[in-house]
C-alpha positions as CSV (number, residue, x, y, z in Angstrom):
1,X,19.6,0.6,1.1
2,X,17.3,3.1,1.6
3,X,14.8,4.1,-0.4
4,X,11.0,5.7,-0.1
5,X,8.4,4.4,-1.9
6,X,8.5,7.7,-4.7
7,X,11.8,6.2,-6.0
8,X,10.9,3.0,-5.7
9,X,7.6,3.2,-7.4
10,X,9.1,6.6,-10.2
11,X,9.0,6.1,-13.6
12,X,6.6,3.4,-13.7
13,X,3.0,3.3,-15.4
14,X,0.9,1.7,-12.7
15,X,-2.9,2.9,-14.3
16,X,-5.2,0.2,-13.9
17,X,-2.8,-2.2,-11.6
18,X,-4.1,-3.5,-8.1
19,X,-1.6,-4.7,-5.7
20,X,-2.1,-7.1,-2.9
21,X,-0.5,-5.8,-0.2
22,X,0.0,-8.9,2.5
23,X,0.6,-7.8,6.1
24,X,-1.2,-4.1,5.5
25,X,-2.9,-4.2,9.3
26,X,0.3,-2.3,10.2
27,X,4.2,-1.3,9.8
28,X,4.9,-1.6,6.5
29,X,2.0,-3.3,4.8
30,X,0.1,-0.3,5.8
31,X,2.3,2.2,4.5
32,X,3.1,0.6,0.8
33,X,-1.1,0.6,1.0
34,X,-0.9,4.5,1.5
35,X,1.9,5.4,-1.1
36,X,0.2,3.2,-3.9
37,X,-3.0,4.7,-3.4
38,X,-1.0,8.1,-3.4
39,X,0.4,7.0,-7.2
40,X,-3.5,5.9,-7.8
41,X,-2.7,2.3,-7.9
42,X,-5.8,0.1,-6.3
43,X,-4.0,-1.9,-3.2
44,X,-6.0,-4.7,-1.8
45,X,-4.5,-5.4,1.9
46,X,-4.7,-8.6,3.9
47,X,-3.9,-9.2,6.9
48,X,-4.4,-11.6,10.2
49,X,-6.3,-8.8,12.3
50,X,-9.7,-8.3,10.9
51,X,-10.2,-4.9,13.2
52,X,-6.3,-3.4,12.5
53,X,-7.1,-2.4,9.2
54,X,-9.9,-0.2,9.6
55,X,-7.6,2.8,10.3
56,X,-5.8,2.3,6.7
57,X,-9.1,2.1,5.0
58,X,-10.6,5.6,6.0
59,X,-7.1,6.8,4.9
């Protein structure tokens, strides 16, 4: 199944939510970051690389 995160993330009220995004140095985890910051959600990453996630936070 594929879906993007718009139709995954449509129709629901995310204001004021945080997600902790695990793995958000790259790939995915660094994408979900970027589309719920797109649908104003605050995302908190982690990750093992403390330098890989530099890129995603001047996004």
């Amino acid at each position: 199944m594929d879906r993007s995160a718009d139709e995954v993330l449509a129709g629901l009220d995310l204001t004021g939510r945080t997600a902790l995004v695990t793995g958000g140095c790259s790939g995915l985890g660094r994408e979900t970051t970027a589309a719920a910051r797109l649908w104003t959600l605050s995302a908190e990453l982690t990750g093992h690389d403390g330098f890989a996630d530099r890129p995603t936070r001047a996004r």
